[in-house]
C-alpha positions as CSV (number, residue, x, y, z in Angstrom):
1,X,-85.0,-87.5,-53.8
2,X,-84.8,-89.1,-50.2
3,X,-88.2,-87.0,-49.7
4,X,-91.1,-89.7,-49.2
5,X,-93.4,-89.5,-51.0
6,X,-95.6,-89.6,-48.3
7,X,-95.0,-86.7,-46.9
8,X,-96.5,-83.2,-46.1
9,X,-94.6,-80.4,-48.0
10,X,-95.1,-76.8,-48.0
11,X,-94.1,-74.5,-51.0
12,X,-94.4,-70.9,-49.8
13,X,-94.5,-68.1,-52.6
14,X,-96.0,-71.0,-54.4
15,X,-98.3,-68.2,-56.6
16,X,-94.8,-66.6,-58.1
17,X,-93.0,-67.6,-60.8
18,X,-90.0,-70.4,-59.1
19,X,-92.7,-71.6,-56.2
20,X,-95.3,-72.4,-59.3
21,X,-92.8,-74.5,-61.1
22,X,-91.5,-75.8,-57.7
23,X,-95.0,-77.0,-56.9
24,X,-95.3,-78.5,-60.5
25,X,-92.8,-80.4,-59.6
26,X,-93.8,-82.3,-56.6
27,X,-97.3,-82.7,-57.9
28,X,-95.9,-84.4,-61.2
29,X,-94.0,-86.6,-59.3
30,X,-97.0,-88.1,-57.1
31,X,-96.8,-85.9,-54.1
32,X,-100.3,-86.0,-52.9
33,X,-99.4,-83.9,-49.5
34,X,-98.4,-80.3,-51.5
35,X,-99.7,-77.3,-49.6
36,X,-99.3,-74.2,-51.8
37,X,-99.1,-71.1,-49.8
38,X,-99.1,-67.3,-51.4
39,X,-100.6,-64.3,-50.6
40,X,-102.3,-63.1,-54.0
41,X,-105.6,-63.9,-54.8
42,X,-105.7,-67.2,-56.9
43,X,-106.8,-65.5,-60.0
44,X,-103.2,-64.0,-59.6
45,X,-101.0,-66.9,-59.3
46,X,-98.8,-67.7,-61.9
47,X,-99.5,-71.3,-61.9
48,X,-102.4,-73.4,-59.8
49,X,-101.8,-77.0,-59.4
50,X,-105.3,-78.3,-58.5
51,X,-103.3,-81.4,-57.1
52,X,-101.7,-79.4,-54.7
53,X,-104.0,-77.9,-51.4
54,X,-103.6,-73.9,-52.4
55,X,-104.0,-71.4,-49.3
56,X,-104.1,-67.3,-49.7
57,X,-102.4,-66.3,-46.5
58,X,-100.3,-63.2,-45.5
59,X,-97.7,-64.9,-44.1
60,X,-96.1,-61.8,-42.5
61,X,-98.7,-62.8,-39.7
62,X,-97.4,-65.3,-37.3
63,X,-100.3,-66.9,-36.6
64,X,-100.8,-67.6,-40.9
65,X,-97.4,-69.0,-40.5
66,X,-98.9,-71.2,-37.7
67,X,-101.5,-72.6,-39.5
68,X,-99.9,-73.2,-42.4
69,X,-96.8,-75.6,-40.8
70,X,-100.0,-77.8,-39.3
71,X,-98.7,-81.5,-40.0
72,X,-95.8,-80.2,-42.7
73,X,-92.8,-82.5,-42.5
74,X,-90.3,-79.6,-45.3
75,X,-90.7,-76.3,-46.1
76,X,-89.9,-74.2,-49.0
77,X,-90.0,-70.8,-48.8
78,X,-89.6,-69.0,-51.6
79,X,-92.1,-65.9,-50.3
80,X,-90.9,-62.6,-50.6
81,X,-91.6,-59.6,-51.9
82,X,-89.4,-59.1,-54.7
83,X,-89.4,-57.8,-58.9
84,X,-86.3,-56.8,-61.4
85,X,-84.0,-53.9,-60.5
86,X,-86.4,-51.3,-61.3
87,X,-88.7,-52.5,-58.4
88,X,-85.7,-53.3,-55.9
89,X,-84.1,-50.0,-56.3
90,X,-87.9,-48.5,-55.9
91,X,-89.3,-50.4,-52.8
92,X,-86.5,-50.8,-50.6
93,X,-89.2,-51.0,-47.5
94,X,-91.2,-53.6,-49.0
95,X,-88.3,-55.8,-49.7
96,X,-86.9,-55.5,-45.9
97,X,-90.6,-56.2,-45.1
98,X,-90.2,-59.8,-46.0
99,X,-87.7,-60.3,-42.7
100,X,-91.8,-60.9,-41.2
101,X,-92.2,-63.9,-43.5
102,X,-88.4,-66.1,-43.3
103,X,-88.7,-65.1,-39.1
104,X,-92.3,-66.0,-38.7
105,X,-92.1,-68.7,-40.5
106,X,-89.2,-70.2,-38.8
107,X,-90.5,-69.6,-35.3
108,X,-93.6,-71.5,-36.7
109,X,-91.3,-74.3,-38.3
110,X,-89.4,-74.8,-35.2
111,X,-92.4,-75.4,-32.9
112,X,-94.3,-77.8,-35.5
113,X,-91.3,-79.6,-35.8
114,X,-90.0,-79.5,-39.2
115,X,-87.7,-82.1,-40.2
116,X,-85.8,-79.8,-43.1
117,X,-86.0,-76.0,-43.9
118,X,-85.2,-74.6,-47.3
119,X,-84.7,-71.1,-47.7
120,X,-84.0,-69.0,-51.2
121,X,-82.0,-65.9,-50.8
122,X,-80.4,-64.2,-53.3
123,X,-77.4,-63.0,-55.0
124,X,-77.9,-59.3,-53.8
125,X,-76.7,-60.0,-50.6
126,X,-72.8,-59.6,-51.7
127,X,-70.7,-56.9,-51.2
128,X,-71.0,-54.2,-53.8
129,X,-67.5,-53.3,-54.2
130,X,-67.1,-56.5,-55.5
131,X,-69.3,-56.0,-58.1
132,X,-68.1,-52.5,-59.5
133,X,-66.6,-53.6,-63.1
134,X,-68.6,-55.6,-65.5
135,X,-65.3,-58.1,-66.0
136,X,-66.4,-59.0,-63.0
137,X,-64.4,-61.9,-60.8
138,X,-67.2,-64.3,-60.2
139,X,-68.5,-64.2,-56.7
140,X,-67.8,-66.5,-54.0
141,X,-70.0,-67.6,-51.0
142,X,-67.4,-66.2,-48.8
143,X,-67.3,-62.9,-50.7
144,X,-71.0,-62.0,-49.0
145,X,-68.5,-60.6,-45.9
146,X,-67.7,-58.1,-45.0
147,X,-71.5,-57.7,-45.5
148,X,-72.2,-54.7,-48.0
149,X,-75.0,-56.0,-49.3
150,X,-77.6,-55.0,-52.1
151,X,-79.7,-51.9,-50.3
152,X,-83.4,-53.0,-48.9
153,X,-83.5,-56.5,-50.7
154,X,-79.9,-57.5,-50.4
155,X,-79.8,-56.9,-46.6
156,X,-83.1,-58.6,-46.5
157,X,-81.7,-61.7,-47.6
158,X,-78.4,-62.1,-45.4
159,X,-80.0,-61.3,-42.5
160,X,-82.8,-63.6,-42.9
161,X,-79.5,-66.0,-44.2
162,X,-78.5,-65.5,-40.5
163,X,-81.3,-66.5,-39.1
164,X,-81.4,-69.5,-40.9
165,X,-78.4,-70.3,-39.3
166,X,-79.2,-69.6,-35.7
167,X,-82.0,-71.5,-35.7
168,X,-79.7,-74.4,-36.7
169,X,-77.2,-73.6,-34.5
170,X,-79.9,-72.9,-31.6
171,X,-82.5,-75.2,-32.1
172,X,-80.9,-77.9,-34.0
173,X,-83.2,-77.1,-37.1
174,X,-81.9,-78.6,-40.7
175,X,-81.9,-75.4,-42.9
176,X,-80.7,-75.3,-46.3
177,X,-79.9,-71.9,-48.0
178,X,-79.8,-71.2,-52.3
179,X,-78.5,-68.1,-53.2
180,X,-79.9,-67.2,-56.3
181,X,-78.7,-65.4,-59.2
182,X,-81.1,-64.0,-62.0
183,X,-84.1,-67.2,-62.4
184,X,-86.1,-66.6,-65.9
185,X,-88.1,-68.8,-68.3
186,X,-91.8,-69.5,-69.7
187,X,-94.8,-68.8,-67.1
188,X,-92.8,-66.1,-65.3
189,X,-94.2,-61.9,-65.3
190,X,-92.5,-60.0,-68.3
191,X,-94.6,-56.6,-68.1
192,X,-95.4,-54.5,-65.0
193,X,-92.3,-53.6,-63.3
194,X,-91.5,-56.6,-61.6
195,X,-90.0,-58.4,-64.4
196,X,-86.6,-59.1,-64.9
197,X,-84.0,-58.4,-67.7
198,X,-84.5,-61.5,-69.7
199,X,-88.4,-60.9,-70.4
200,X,-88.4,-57.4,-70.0
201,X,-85.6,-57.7,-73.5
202,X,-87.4,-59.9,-74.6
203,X,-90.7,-58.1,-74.3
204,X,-89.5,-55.2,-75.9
205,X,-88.4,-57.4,-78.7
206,X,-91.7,-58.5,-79.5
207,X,-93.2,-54.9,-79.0
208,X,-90.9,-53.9,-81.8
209,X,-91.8,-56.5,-84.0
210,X,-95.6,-56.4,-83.6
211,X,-95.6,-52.3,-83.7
212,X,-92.9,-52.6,-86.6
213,X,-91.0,-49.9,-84.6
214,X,-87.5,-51.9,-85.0
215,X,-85.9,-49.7,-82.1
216,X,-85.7,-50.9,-78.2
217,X,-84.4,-48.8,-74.8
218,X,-82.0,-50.4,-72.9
219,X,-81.3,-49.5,-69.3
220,X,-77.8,-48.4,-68.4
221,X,-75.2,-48.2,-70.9
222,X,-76.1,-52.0,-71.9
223,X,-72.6,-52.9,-71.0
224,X,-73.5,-54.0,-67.1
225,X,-73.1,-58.1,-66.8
226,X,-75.1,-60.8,-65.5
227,X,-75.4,-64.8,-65.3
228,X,-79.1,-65.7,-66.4
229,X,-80.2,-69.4,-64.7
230,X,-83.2,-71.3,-66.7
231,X,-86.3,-72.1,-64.6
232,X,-85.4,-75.9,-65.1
233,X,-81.8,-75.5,-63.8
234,X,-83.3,-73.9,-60.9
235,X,-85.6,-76.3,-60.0
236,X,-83.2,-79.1,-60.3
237,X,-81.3,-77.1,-58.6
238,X,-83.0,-76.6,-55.5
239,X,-83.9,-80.0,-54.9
240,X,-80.5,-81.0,-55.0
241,X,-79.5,-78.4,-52.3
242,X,-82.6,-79.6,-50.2
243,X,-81.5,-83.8,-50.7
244,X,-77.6,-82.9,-49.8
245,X,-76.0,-82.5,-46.4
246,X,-74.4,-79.1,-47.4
247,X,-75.8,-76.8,-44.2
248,X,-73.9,-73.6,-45.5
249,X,-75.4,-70.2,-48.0
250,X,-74.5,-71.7,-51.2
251,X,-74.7,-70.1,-55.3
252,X,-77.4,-71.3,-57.5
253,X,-76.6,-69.5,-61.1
254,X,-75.5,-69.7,-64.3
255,X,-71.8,-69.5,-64.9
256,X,-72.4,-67.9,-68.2
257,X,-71.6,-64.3,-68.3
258,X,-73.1,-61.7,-70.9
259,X,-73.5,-57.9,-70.8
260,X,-77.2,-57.0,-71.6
261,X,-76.3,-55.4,-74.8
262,X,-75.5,-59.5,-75.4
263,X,-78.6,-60.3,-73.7
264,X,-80.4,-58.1,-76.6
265,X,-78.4,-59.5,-79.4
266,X,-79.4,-62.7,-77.9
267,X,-83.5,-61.8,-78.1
268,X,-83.0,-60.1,-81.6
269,X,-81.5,-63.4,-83.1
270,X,-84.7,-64.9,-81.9
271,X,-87.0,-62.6,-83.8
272,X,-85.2,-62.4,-86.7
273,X,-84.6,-58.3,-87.0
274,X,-82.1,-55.6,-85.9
275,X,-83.2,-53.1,-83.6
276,X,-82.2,-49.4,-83.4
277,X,-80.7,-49.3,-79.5
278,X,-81.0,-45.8,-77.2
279,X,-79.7,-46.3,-73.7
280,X,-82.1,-44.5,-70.8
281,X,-78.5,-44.4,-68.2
282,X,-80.7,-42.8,-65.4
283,X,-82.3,-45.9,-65.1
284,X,-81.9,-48.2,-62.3
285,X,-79.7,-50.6,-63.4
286,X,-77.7,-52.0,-60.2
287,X,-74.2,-53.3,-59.7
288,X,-72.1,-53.2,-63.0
289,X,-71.0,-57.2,-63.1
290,X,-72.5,-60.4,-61.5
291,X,-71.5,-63.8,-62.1
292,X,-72.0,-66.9,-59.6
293,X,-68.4,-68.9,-59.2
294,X,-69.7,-72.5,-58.9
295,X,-66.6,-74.2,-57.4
296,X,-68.4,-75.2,-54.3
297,X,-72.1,-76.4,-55.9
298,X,-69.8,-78.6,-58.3
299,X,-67.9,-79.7,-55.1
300,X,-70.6,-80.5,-53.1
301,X,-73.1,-81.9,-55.9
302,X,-70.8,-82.7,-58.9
303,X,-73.4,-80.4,-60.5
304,X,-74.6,-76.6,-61.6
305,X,-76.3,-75.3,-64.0
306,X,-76.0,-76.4,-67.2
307,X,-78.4,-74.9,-69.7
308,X,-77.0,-72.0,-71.8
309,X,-78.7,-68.4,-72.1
310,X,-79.7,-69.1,-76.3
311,X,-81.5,-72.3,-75.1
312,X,-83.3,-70.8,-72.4
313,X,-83.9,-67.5,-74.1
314,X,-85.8,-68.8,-77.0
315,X,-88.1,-71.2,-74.8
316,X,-88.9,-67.7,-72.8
317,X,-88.8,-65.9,-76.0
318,X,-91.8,-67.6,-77.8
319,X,-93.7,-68.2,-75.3
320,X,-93.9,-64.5,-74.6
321,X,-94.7,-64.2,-77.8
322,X,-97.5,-66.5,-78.0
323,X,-98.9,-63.9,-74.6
324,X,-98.5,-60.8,-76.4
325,X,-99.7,-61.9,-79.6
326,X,-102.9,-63.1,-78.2
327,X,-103.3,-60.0,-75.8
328,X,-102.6,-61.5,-72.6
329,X,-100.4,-59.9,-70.5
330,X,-98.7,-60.8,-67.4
331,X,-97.9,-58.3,-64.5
């Protein structure tokens, strides 16, 4: 990393499930100057790095965005109020809401200074009819235009992608922008309604064998695809985007694509049963294939993700276990 280690970084959304690992990170590595920035209550967070100075702010508010850019040399923001499918498709206000953070927070930015701005948008900002067959092509940065993006969340995301971009092109500000596609692993929400596929399948798994009710629901018709990304891929990930010189939106997935019937298969190998599968299709269930085309991350970093959906899976996969069997529960 050509971050010093001197320096003062902020991790915003540092409370949710990539800013906690993100932070773990730079506080493993000897980075004594870690703000932590997030706007549940501490209690809530999914990790707290005492190492690391932790602030509850709203950072909708400009002047929280003020105070917490005081002395910061790079930003992360990762904030944004976000869950699976079933909350996207649900709380299309409250995603768009977020514009207030990625704005606030570069007008703060700007004026303090910042030397480099990461930014982590997401997959949902490409076109849906590009994404209407689960044989999906896999998608290309270029294929987020003409913009149709994901409704609420998705539109979010590239607009807040364009501002990125017009502060650079404006103010001269060094912004780097991560699209991600589907983050999951150990530490992360898997009950609630904010959880996405790969704990909710595998939550549902475990329910079945605790209950020994050996039958699971699967929203949809089971055959929709996806690329999953493990937490540590993403991590890595990020801070390679952040160290290079690469200015432009750019994937951050998993090339791997499986259709969540194959995601289930995937949990049930794991636990060691065969579950009886209905399909609720009214569910929300969102665009019928995704996949990230890594051409240009393996261009630009002679790198992408690398570690496949059985390996990840069964790191998530016990240690949701190891929750649910002790009655904890994470929301």
């Amino acid at each position: 990393m050509n971050i010093p280690i001197s320096s003062h970084i902020l991790i915003t959304g540092a409370g949710g499930f990539i800013g906690g690992w993100l932070t773990k990170w730079f506080v493993e590595h000897g980075y004594k100057h870690v703000r932590a920035v997030d706007i549940k209550s501490k209690k809530d967070w999914y990790q707290v790095h005492e190492d690391a100075e932790n602030l509850v702010y709203d950072l909708c508010r400009l002047e929280a965005c003020e105070f917490v850019t005081q002395d910061v040399d790079y930003v992360f923001n990762l904030a944004a109020d976000m869950g699976g499918m079933g909350f996207i498709e649900n709380n299309r206000a409250a995603c768009m809401l977020s514009v207030l953070i990625n704005t606030h927070l570069l007008m703060a930015a700007q004026r303090e200074g910042v030397k480099r701005y990461f930014y982590a948008s997401s997959a949902c900002v490409y076109a849906h009819d590009k994404q209407t067959d689960p044989n999906v092509t896999a998608l290309r940065e270029e294929d987020a235009y003409p913009a149709m993006a994901e409704d609420g969340y998705g539109w979010e995301k590239l607009f807040s992608e364009r501002m990125c971009r017009h502060f650079s092109e404006d103010f001269g500000m060094e912004v780097r922008v991560a699209r991600f596609h589907n983050v999951y692993g150990p530490l992360g929400t898997y009950t609630g309604g904010r959880e996405k596929a790969p704990a909710a399948i595998c939550r549902k798994v475990i329910e079945a064998v605790i209950s020994g009710n050996h039958e699971i629901e699967i929203w949809g018709d089971g055959e929709q695809t996806r690329s999953f990304m493990y937490i540590d891929d993403c991590v890595e990930g990020i801070l390679k985007i952040f160290d290079s010189n690469f200015d432009q939106p750019i994937n951050l997935g998993s090339a791997e694509l499986v259709s969540i019937n194959q995601l289930v298969s995937l949990a049930e190998k794991n636990s060691g049963i065969k579950l009886l599968r209905t399909y609720k299709k009214d569910a929300p269930q969102g665009v019928r294939g995704r996949n990230s085309n890594n051409e240009l991350i393996q261009q630009v970093l002679g790198w992408e993700p690398s570690i496949s959906l059985q390996e990840g899976l069964k790191k998530t996969y016990d240690w949701i276990f190891v929750q649910m069997k002790s009655g904890s529960a994470r929301g």
